[in-house]
C-alpha positions, -999 to 999 in steps of 0.1 A, spaced: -388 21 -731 -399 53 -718 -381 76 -744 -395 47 -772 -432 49 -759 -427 93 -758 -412 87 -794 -439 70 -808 -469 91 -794 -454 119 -813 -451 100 -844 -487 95 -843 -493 134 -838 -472 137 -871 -490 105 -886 -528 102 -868 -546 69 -874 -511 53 -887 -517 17 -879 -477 8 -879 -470 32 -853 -502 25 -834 -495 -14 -832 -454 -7 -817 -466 21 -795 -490 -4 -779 -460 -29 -777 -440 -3 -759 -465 10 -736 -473 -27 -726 -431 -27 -717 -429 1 -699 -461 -6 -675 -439 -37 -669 -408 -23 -659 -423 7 -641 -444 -21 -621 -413 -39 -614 -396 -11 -601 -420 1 -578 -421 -33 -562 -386 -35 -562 -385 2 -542 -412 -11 -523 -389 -37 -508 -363 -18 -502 -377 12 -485 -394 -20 -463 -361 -31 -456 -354 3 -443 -384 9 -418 -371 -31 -402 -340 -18 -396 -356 6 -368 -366 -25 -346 -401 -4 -342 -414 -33 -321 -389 -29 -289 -384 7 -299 -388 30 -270 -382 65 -284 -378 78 -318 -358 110 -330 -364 114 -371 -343 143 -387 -331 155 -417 -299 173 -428 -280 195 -451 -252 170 -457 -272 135 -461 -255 117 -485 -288 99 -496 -288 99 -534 -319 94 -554 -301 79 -584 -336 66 -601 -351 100 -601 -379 91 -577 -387 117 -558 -387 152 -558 -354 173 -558 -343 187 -524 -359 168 -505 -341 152 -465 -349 122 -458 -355 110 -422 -328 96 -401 -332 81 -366 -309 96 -340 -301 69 -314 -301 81 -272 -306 72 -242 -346 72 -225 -346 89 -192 -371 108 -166 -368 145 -162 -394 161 -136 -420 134 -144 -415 135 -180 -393 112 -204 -368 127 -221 -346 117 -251 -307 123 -239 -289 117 -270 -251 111 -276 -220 134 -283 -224 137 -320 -262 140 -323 -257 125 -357 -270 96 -376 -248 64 -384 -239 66 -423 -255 31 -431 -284 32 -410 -322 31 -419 -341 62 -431 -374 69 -442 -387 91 -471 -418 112 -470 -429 106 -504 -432 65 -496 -463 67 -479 -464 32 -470 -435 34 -451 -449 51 -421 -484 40 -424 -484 20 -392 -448 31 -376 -466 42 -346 -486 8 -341 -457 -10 -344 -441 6 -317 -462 -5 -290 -437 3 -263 -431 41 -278 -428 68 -255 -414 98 -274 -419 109 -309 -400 139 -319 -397 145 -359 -373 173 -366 -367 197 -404 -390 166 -426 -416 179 -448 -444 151 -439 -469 167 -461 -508 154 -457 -501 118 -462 -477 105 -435 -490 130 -410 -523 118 -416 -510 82 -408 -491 92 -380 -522 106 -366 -542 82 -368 -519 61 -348 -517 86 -322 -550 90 -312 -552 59 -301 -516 48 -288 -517 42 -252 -482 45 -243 -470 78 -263 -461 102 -236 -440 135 -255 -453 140 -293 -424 170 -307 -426 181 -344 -401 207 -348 -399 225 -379 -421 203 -399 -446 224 -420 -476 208 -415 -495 242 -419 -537 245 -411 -541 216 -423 -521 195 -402 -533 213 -371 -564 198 -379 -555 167 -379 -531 172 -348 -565 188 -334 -581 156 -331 -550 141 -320 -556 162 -289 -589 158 -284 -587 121 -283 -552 111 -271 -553 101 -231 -517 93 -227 -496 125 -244 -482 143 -216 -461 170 -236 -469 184 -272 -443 205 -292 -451 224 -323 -424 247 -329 -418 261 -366 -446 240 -383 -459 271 -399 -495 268 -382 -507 307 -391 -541 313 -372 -561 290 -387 -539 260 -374 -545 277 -337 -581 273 -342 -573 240 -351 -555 234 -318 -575 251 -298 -606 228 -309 -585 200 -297 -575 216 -263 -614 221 -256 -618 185 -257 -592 178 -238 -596 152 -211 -563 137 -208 -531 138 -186 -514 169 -209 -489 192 -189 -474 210 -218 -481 225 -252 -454 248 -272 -458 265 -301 -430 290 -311 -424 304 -342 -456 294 -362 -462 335 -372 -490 335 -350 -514 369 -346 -539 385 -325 -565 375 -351 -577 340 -336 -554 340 -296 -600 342 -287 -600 309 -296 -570 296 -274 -583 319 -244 -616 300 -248 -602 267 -246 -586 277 -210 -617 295 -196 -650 276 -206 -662 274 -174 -670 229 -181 -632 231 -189 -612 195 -181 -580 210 -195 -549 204 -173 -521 221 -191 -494 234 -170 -472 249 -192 -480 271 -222 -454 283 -247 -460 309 -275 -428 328 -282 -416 341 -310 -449 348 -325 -456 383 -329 -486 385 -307 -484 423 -297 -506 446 -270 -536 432 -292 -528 399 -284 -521 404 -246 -558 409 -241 -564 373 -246 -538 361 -226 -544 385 -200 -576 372 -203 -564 334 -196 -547 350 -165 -573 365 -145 -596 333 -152 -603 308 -122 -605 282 -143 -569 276 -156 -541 257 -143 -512 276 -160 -485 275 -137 -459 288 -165 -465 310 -194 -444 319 -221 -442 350 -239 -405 363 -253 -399 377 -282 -435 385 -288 -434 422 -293 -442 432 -262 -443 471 -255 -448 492 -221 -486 488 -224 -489 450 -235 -466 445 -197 -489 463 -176 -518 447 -194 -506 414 -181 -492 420 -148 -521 433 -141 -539 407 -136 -518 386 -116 -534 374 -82 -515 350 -56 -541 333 -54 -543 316 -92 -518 291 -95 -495 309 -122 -461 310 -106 -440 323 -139 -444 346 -165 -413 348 -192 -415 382 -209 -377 383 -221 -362 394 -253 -392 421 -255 -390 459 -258 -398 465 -225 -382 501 -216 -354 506 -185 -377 523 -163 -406 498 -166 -378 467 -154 -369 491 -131 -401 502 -112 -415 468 -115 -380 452 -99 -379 475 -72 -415 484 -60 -442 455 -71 -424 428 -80 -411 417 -45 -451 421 -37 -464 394 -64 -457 354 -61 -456 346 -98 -417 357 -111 -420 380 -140 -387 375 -160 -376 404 -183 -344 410 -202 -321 436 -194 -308 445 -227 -342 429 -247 -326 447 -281 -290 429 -276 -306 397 -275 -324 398 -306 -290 417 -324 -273 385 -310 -300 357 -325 -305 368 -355 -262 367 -359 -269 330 -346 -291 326 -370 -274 343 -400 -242 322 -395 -262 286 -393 -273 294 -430 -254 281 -453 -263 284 -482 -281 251 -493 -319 246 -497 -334 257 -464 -350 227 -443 -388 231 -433 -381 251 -400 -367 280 -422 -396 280 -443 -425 309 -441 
């Protein structure tokens, strides 16, 4: 009906005011609203059928990823091209130092026949996280959400009582979703542990999560975000956050590797170090393109008497002679352990080889994206 109705509309370019071909095009069009209505109910129902399969309601934990190899086949034409759909990765819930944690099986793989979700079927995960009343961890993994299941997913966050570890890994939510993970922060009183690793945040998502952290009131230990290409430009913002002096912020652990920071950025975080006000007790900093003056910038201000106890500067160009001084002479001195890499350019040689040999060679999944 389609091709008839596309048919006829250019007959009547041809043929303008032609009341023949008006009168069947209006005949056809009236067909295909039809069928396209019955098809969307009928996907509606199926993709339904889908999110029951996860048992959301007794649900406890929920791992969503998507692959390379997912035999999923869009055989209506749908959705858009390339796109992985999520699949639920079954484990078992347990407690690690006061946090739960997802330990999942040998394969790590989905069942063939089980439930996924797509991203483009908005409906579908408009209130997965209500449903699961009992939900404890959340951890999405390569799925391009896009505004409209985030948004969703937010919304059931703020307010979810139970949700302890939120982790989006290589999702691509971008500024925009900061913002809405922003308020996620600002209002959630139960998230204990926040991962957002590869979601392409840039520096105007870290405004975004920094104006969440200010508000901050709750029970939150942790907060990683690695690899979002993360500058200089806003890190004030995030120093602010820790040392507003009305601060109820009680973050513990603070990860920002693999964004390249440089000397420039250590001023903020050196900043966050010699502040009173904190409760770091573990910051994270490799592969941030470090040099010999960004080092002592930050060591620097350590004082036994703040409660930082670790500082990871590994996998940065930090010279021979530096390790060694520091090693030998003030680091015995200093409670906080500064950890450095021996051979800092080795290590980066030997990820990017890692890195180089997982590609292959099929559209990249959001956590590859720039």
């Amino acid at each position: 009906p389609r091709n008839a109705l596309r048919d006829l509309e250019q007959g009547l370019l041809r043929a303008p005011g032609d009341k023949g071909i008006t009168n069947k095009r209006d005949e056809v069009k009236q067909l295909v609203d039809k069928v396209a209505e019955t098809m969307y109910y009928a996907r509606h129902k199926e993709l339904d059928a889908q999110v029951a399969k996860l048992h959301l309601e007794a649900r406890r934990s929920l791992l969503l990823r998507g692959f390379f190899d997912d035999v999923y086949k869009d055989e209506r034409g749908e959705f858009a091209i390339a796109q992985p759909v999520a699949r639920p990765i079954e484990g078992t819930l347990q407690e690690v130092d006061g946090r739960p944690a997802l330990l999942l099986d040998k394969t790590g793989m989905p069942s063939r026949d089980g439930p996924y979700l797509h991203p483009h079927a908005l409906w579908t995960w408009e209130f997965m996280v209500q449903k699961a009343v009992s939900l404890q961890v959340l951890q999405i993994e390569d799925i391009d959400l896009g505004s409209g299941p985030l948004e969703w997913l937010c919304k059931g966050l703020r307010t979810h009582s139970e949700v302890r570890v939120l982790r989006l890994i290589g999702v691509h939510i971008g500024p925009a979703g900061a913002k809405m993970l922003g308020n996620v922060l600002a209002q959630s009183k139960s998230l204990v542990e926040i991962a957002l690793d590869k979601c392409g945040l840039l520096d105007a998502g870290l405004s975004e999560i920094a104006g969440g952290l200010k508000e901050n009131s709750g029970t939150l230990e942790s907060l990683s975000l690695r690899q979002n290409r993360i500058t200089s430009k806003r890190l004030g913002n995030l120093a602010d956050a820790f040392c507003q002096e009305d601060s109820q912020l009680q973050l513990a652990e603070l990860d920002l590797s693999d964004n390249p920071l440089a000397a420039d950025g250590m001023k903020e975080i050196a900043r966050i170090i010699g502040s009173d006000v904190h409760k770091l007790r573990v910051i994270t900093l490799q592969d941030c393109l470090l040099d010999l003056a960004a080092f002592w910038r930050l060591v620097g201000k350590l004082d036994d008497a703040k409660p930082l106890t670790k500082l990871d500067l590994r996998c940065n160009p930090i010279g021979r002679g530096t390790r060694r001084c520091w090693r030998s002479t003030m680091g015995p001195t200093i409670r906080c352990e500064v950890l450095l890499s021996d051979h800092p350019l080795k290590v980066k040689k030997e990820t990017l080889l890692q890195a180089e040999e997982s590609d292959i060679g099929r559209y990249p999944l959001p956590s590859r994206w720039v």
